[in-house]
SENU-810229 format. One record per residue (C-alpha): x, y, z. Coordinates in steps of 0.5 Angstrom, whole numbers, always signed. Layout:
@x:X; y:Y; z:Z
...
END
This chain:
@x:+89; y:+15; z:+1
@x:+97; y:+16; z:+0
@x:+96; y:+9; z:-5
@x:+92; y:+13; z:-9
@x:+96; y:+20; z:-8
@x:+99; y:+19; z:-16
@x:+91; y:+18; z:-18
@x:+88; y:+25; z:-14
@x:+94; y:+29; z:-17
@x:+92; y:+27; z:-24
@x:+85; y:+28; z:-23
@x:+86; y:+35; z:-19
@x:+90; y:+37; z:-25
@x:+85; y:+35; z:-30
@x:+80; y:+40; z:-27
@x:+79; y:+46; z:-24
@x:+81; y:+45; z:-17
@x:+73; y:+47; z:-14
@x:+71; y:+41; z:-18
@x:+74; y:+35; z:-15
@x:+73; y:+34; z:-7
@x:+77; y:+30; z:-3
@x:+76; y:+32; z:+4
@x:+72; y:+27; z:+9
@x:+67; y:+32; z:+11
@x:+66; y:+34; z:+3
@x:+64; y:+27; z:+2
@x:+59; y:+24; z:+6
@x:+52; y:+28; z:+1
@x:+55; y:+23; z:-4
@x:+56; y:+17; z:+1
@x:+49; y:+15; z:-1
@x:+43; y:+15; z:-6
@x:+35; y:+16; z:-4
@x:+36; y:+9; z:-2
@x:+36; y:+6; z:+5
@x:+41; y:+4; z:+10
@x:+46; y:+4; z:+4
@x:+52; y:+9; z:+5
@x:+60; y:+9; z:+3
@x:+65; y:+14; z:+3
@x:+67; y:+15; z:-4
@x:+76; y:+17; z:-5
@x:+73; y:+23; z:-8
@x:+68; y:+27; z:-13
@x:+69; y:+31; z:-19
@x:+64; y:+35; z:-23
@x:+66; y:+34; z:-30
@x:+62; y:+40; z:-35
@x:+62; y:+37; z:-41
@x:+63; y:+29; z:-46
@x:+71; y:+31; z:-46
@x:+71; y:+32; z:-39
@x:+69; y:+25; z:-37
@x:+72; y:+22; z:-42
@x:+79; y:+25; z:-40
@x:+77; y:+22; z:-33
@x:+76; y:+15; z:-34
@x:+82; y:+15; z:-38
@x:+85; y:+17; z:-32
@x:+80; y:+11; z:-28
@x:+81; y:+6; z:-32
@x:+89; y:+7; z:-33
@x:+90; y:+6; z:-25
@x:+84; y:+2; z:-25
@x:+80; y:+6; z:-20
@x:+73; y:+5; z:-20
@x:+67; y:+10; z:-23
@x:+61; y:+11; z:-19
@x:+57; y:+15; z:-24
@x:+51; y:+19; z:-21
@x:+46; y:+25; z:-22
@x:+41; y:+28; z:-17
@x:+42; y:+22; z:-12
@x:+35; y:+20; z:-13
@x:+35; y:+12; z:-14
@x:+32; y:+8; z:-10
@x:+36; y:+1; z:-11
@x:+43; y:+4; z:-8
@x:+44; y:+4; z:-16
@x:+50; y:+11; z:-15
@x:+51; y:+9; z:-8
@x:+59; y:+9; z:-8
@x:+65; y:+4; z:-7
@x:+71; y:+3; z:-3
@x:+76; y:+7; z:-6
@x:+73; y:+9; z:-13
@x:+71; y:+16; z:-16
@x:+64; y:+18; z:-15
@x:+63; y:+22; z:-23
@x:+57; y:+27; z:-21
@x:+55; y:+30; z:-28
@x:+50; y:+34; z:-25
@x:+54; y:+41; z:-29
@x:+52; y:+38; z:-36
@x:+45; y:+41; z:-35
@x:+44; y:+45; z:-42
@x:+39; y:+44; z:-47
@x:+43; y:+43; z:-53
@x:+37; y:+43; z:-58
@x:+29; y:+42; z:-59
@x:+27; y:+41; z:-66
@x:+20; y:+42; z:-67
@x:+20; y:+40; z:-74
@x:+23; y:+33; z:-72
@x:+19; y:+33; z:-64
@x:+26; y:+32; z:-61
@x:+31; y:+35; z:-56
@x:+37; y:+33; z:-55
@x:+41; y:+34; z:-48
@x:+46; y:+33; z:-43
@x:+45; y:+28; z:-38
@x:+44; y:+33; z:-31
@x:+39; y:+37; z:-34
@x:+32; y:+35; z:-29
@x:+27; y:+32; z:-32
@x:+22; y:+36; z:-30
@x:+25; y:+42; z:-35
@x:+25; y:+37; z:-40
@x:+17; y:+37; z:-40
@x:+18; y:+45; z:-39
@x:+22; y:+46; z:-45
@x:+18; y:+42; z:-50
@x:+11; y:+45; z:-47
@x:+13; y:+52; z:-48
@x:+13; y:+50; z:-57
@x:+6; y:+45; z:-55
@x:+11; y:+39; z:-54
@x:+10; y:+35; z:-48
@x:+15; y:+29; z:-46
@x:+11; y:+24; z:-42
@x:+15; y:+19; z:-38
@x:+14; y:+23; z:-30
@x:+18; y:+19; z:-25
@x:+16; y:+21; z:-18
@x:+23; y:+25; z:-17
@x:+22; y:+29; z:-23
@x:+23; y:+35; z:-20
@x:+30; y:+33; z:-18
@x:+32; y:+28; z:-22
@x:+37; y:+28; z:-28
@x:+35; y:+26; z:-36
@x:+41; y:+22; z:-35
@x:+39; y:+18; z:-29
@x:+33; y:+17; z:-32
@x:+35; y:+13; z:-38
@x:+41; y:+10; z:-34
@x:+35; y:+6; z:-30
@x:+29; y:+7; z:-35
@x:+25; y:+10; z:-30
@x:+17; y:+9; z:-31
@x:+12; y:+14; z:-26
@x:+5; y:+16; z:-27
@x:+3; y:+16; z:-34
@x:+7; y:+9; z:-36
@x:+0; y:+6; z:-36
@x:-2; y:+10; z:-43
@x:+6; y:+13; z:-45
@x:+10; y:+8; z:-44
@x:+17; y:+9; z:-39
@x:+23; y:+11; z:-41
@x:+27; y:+6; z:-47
@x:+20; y:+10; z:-51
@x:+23; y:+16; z:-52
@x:+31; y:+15; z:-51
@x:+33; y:+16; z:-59
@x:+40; y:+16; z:-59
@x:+45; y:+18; z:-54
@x:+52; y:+20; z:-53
@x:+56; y:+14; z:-48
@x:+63; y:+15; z:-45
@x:+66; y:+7; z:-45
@x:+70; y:+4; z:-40
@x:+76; y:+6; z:-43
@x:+74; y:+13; z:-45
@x:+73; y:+12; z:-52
@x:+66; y:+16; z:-54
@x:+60; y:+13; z:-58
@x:+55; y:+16; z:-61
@x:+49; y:+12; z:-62
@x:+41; y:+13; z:-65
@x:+40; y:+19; z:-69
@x:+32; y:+24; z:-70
@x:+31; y:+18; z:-75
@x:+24; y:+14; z:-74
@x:+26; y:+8; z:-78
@x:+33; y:+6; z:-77
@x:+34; y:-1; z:-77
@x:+42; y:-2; z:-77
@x:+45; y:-6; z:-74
@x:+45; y:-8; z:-67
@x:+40; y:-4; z:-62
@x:+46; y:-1; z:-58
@x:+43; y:+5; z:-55
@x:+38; y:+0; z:-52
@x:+43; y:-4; z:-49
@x:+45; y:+3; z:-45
@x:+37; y:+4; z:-43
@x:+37; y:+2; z:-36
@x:+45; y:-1; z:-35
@x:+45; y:+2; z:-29
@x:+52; y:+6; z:-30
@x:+54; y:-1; z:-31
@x:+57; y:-1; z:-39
@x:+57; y:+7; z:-40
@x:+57; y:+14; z:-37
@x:+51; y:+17; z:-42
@x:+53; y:+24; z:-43
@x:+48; y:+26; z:-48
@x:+41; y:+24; z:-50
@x:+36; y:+25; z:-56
@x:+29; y:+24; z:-54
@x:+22; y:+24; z:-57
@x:+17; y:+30; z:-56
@x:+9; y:+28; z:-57
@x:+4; y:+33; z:-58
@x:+1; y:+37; z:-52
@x:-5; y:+33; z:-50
@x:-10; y:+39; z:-51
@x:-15; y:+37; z:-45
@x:-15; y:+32; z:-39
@x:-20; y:+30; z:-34
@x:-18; y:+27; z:-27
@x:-22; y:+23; z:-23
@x:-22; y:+20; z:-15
@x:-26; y:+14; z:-14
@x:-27; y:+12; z:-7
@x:-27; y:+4; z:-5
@x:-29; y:-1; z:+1
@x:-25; y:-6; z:-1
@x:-19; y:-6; z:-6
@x:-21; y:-12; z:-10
@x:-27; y:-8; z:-12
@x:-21; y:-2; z:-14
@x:-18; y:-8; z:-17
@x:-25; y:-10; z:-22
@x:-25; y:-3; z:-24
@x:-18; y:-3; z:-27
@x:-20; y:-9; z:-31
@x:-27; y:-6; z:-33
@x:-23; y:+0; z:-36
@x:-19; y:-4; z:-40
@x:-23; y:-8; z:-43
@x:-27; y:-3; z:-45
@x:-22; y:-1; z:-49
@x:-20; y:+5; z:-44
@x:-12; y:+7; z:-43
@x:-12; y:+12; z:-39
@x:-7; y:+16; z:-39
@x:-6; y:+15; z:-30
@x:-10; y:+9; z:-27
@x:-6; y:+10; z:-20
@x:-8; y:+7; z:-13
@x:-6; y:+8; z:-5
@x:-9; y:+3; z:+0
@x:-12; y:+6; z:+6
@x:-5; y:+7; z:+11
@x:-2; y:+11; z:+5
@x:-10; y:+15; z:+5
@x:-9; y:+17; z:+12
@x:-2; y:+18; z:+11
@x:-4; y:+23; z:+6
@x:-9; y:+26; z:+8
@x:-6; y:+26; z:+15
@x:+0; y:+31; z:+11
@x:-4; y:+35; z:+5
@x:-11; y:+36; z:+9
@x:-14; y:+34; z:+1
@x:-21; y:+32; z:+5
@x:-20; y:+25; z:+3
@x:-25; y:+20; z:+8
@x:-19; y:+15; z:+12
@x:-24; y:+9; z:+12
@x:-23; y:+7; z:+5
@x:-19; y:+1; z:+4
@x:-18; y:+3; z:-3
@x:-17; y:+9; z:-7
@x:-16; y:+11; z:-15
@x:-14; y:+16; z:-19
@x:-16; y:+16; z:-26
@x:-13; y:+22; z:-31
@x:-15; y:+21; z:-39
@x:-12; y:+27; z:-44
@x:-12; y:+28; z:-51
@x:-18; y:+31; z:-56
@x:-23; y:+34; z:-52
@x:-29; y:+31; z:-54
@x:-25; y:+24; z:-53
@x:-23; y:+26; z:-46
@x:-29; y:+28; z:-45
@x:-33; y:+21; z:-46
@x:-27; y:+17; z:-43
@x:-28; y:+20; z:-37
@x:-35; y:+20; z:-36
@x:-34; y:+12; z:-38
@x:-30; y:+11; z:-33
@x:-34; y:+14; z:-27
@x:-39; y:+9; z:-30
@x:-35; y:+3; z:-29
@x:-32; y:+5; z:-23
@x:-40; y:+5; z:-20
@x:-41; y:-1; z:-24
@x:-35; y:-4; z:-20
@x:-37; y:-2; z:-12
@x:-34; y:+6; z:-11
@x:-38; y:+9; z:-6
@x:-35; y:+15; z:-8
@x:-33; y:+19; z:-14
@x:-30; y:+26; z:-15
@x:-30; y:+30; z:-21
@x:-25; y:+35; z:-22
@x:-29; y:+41; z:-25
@x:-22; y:+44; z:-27
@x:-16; y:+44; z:-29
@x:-13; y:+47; z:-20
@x:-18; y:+42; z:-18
@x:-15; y:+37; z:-23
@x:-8; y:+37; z:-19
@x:-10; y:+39; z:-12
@x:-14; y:+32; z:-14
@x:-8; y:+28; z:-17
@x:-4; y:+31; z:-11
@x:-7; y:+24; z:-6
@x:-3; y:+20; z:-11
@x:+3; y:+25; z:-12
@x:+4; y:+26; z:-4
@x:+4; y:+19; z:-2
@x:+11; y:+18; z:-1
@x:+13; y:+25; z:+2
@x:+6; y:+23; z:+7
@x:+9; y:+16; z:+9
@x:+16; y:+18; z:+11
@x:+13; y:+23; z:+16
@x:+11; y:+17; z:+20
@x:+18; y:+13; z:+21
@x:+25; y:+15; z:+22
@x:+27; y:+10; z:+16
@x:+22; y:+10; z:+9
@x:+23; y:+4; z:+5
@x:+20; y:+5; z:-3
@x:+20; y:-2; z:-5
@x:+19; y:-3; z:-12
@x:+15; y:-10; z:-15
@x:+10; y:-11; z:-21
@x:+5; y:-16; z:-22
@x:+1; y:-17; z:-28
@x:-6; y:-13; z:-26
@x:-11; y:-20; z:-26
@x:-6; y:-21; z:-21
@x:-6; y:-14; z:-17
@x:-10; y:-15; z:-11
@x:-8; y:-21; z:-9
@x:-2; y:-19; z:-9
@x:-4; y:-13; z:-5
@x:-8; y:-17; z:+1
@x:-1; y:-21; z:+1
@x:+3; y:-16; z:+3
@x:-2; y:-13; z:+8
@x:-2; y:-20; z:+10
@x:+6; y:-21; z:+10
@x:+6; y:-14; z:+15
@x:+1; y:-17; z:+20
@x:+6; y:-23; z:+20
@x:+11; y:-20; z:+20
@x:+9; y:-14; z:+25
@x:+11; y:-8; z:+20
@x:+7; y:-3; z:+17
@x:+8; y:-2; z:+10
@x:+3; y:+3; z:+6
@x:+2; y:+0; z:-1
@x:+0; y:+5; z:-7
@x:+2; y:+6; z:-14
@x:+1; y:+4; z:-21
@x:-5; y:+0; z:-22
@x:-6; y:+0; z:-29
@x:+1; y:-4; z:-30
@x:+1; y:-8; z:-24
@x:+7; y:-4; z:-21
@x:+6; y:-4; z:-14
@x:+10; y:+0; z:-8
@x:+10; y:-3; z:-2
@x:+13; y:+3; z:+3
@x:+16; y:+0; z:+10
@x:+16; y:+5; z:+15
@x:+21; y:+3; z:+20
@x:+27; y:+5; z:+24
@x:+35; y:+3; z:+21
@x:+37; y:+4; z:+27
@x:+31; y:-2; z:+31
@x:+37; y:-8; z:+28
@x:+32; y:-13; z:+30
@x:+26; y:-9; z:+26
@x:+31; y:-10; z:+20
@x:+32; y:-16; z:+21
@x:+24; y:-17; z:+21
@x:+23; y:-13; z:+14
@x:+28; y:-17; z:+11
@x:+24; y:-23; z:+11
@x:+18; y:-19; z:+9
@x:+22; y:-17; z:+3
@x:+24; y:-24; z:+1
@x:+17; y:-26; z:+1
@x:+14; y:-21; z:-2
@x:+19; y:-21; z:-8
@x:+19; y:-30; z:-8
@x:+11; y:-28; z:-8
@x:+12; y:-24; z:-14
@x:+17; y:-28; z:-18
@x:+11; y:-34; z:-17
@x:+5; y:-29; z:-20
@x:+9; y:-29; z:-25
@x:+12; y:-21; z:-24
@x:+18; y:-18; z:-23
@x:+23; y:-15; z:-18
@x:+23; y:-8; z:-21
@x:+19; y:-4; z:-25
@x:+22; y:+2; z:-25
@x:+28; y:+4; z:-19
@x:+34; y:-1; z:-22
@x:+36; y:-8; z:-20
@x:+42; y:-4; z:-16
@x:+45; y:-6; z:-10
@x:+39; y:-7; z:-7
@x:+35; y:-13; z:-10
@x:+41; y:-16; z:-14
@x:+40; y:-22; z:-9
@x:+34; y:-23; z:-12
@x:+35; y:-22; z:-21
@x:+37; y:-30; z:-22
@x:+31; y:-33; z:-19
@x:+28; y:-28; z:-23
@x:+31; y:-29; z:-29
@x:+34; y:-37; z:-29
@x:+41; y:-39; z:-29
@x:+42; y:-38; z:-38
@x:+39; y:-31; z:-38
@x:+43; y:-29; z:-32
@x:+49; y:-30; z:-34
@x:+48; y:-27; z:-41
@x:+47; y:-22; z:-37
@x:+55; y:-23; z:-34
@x:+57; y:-23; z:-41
@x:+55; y:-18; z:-44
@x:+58; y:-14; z:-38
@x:+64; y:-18; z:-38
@x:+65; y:-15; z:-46
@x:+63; y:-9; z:-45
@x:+67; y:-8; z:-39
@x:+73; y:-12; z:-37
@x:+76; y:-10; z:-32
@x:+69; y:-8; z:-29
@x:+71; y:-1; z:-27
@x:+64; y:+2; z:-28
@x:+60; y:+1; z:-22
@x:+63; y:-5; z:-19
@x:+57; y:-10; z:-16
@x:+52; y:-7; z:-19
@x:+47; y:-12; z:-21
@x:+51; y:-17; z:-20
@x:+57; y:-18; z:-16
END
């Protein structure tokens, strides 16, 4: 600490003193993100209000080469804002205003820590809706979400994040500050460097501020649960309703430990003998939605369900669509430990991929409940297991190396949402190959020189 002393006085005098934490026991909540088994101790926490606020506090960084560990609400799943030794944790969750919403160009412009969820309150109160729903967007931080492009329910229809980021506000490793993208629809300028920043993981810049695109509100939705014996037939039923045509706005999927679990924990009266369950949501035009969903619970029929239910309103819509919500809060009850795992295969792939990893499990002696994102092939396999059993660790470990060598080899990725982090870097060269790869490095290595921001993120 006392190397540091000339730095944490600097520092202190730049902000409030209320807004910087130095003591031990001050740290430990910012010792670790949502993800597990990974925690350090950080030098110190500041609370930046505002761009020039965090500006001023990489300067002082970067001129005693300190390094910055940016973080929001600390929801990640890949270890993405899990501190280093000895850097600053730059926790941006007091820039939470709504700065704009512009109903005659559908944007909003905001600053990084304000949740998520609010965005889409904020939009629906003038008819507007913004889709990306990230499982933590109650909690969750717009700048965290653009920082790892983050997915969730409604991807299959809406897309994920980089759709609606239209510009931003980025503090660059030396302090300076960008401002990239604008509310134009065409702009077609130069290099595409807001996109660089989508999903750069606190790695090239500290986003600030971000400008996003509104849609319409979709006026109807109707909600379906569609019960199998098999996940294979749950499988087919996907592909049928893609190949007619169908895109709906949630086609999600639990496999049968993750029903029991969510039965178990929300008491919604699911059967806990189905290998597979799927959730089925379309939205838009009345008359379209109304037609969507009758075709889809035929398809669903054709392809083997032996149950389907209809939500006849829009409580029992969501106390329907709570099975797929509550899966991961279900799981964690069972085990001290919950492991969200994040892969995506492509859908013709889906089911095999499901059988491996319950076959993996088997071998491995592990339970993993597997749900998530059927219609785009992103799949979560959930560990349940105990950090503290080093010998069971060590068990998930290997399963996690087959499951993602398995992937890669269906020709999948290693994530579809949480961010590469620290938790699957090891993996990001198989995937990529060494040319990509290390185009990846020297765009880092530009941007960033003296690797101040987020060191050994993404790669060492």
């Amino acid at each position: 600490m006392n190397s540091h002393g000339s730095f944490l006085q600097s520092i202190a005098a730049s902000l409030a003193p209320e807004r910087v934490l130095t003591q031990k026991e001050d740290l430990i909540p910012y010792s670790f993100d949502g993800t597990a088994a990974l925690k350090q101790r950080p030098l110190c926490v500041v609370f930046p209000l505002d761009t020039a606020e965090v500006s001023a506090c990489v300067k002082l960084c970067a001129e005693h080469r300190v390094p910055v560990v940016t973080r929001g609400s600390g929801t990640g799943l890949s270890g993405g804002s899990v501190p280093v030794a000895d850097c600053v944790v730059l926790c941006l969750v007091k820039l939470d205003k709504i700065l704009e919403l512009d109903t005659r160009n559908l944007t909003l412009r905001a600053q990084c820590g304000v949740i998520t969820k609010e965005i889409d309150d904020a939009a629906a109160q003038h008819g507007l809706f913004y889709p990306p729903d990230p499982g933590s967007m109650k909690i969750s931080t717009i700048g965290g979400n653009v920082a790892e492009n983050s997915g969730g329910l409604r991807g299959l229809k809406y897309g994920v994040t980089r759709d609606y980021v239209m510009g931003m506000t980025v503090v660059l490793p030396d302090g300076c500050v960008a401002t990239l993208g604008n509310k134009c629809v065409k702009d077609v300028a130069g290099y595409s460097l807001k996109d660089l920043f989508i999903g750069s993981e606190g790695t090239l810049g500290i986003i600030t501020e971000v400008l996003l695109k509104l849609l319409p509100r979709p006026v109807a939705r109707r909600t379906m649960l569609a019960l199998y014996d098999s996940m294979e037939a749950a499988a087919r039923t996907v592909s049928a309703i893609i190949a007619a045509r169908i895109i709906p706005c949630t086609l999600e999927f639990l496999d049968r430990m993750t029903v029991g679990c969510v039965e178990s924990y929300a008491k919604i009266g699911l059967p806990t003998d189905v290998e597979a369950l799927l959730l089925m949501e379309t939205d838009g035009h009345p008359a379209a939605v109304d037609d969507e969903a009758a075709q889809m619970v035929e398809i669903a029929r054709q392809n083997g369900a032996r149950e389907i239910k209809m939500a006849s309103d829009e409580a029992e819509g969501a106390r329907l669509a709570s099975a797929r919500r509550n899966a991961f809060s279900a799981l964690a009850r069972v085990k001290p430990t919950t492991i969200l795992e994040d892969v995506t295969v492509p859908r013709s792939e889906l089911a095999t991929m499901v059988k491996f990893i319950a076959e993996t499990a088997a071998r491995h002696r592990l339970q993993i409940g597997t749900f998530g994102h059927m219609g785009d092939g992103n799949l979560h396999p959930t560990f349940l297991t105990n950090e503290r059993d080093h010998e069971e660790m060590v068990r998930v470990e290997l399963a996690l190396e087959e499951i993602v060598g398995h992937t890669i080899a269906l020709g999948g990725t290693i994530t579809g949402e949480h961010g590469v982090g620290l938790a699957k870097k090891m993996f990001l060269r198989q995937q990529l190959g060494d040319a990509s790869f290390e185009l990846l490095r020297l765009v880092k290595n530009a941007i960033d020189p003296t690797a101040i921001l987020n060191p050994g993120k993404i790669f060492d």
